[in-house]
C-alpha positions, 0 to 999 in steps of 0.5 A: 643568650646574655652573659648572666643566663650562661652563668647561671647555666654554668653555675647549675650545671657545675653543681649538678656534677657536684649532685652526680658524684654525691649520687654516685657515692650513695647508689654505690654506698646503698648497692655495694658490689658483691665479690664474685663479679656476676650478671644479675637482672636486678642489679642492671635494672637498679643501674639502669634507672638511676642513670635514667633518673639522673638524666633525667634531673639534670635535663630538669635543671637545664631546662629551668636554667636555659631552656633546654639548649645544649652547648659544648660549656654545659658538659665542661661545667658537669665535669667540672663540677664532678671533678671538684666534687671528687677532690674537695667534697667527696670524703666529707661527703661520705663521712657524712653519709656514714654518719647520717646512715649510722644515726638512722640506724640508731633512730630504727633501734630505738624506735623498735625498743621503744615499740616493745616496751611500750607496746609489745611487752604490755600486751604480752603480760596482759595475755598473760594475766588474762591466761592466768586467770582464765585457769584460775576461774576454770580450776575453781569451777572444776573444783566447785563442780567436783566438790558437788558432783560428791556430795551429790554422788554420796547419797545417791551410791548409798541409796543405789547400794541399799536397792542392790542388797535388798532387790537381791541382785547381789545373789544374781551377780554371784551366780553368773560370775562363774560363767563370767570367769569361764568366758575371761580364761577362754578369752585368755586361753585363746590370746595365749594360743595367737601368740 
């Protein structure tokens, strides 16, 4: 192996340290512990993936870097690269993620006021109009169909009044009220009785 792919080795595997400790600092910023130390499935199938993933990445970059080969100076360049990245990128990384996490927070807000606004908030005003004047078209309807039902209902209770006098029901009705009185003050009587 020459002198100039070992570099380049180095040299990834260094940055590779510096991605470990910037992925570190955002699964934990993303998955932050809670207070009461206790087992959860999740949380462990969470941890366990990601070093998966992460193994998996850097195994990636060794092997487009040289081709797979293990050795002592590839470990010495990740932690290596972990430690510069803890003493000189880590609290500008994470103000930075703070700052990228807040901004797309904002841009989540936004979108979702501009949604209402200009989706939501139409819609609803015209259900609202369509509500409207559907009770509108209905109370007009009804009144129309009120106002001819009387005009109609007139003639018809005058003629029905001028047969009841001149068939003589009239007289029939008094006869049997009565008996229809008796039969009410029975009923009466026997309610009272039940209670």
């Amino acid at each position: 192996m020459t002198l100039t792919v070992q570099f380049y080795t180095m040299l990834s595997m260094a940055a590779m340290g510096v991605y470990i400790g910037a992925a570190i600092d955002t699964y934990g910023r993303f998955t932050r512990k809670r207070k009461k130390p206790s087992f959860n499935w999740i949380i462990a199938c969470n941890d366990v993936l990601f070093w998966l993933v992460q193994a998996l990445i850097v195994f990636y970059v060794l092997l487009q870097s040289n081709y797979g080969e293990i050795r002592f100076y590839i470990f010495l360049a990740l932690v290596c690269g972990f430690s510069a990245y803890q003493a000189l990128f880590r609290t500008f990384y994470q103000t930075l993620l703070e700052r990228i996490i807040e901004n797309v927070i904002k841009l989540y807000r936004i979108t979702i006021k501009l949604f209402t606004i200009l989706l939501i908030n139409p819609v609803k005003y015209l259900l609202k109009l369509l509500y409207s004047l559907c009770i509108m078209v209905l109370t007009t309807c009804l009144t129309v169909l009120l106002f001819l039902l009387r005009l109609i209902w007139r003639p018809i209770k005058w003629v029905l009044l001028l047969l009841y006098k001149w068939t003589g029901l009239h007289k029939q009705v008094k006869k049997v009220e009565p008996i229809l009185r008796k039969i009410k003050g029975f009923f009466q009587s026997m309610r009272k009785k039940k209670e």
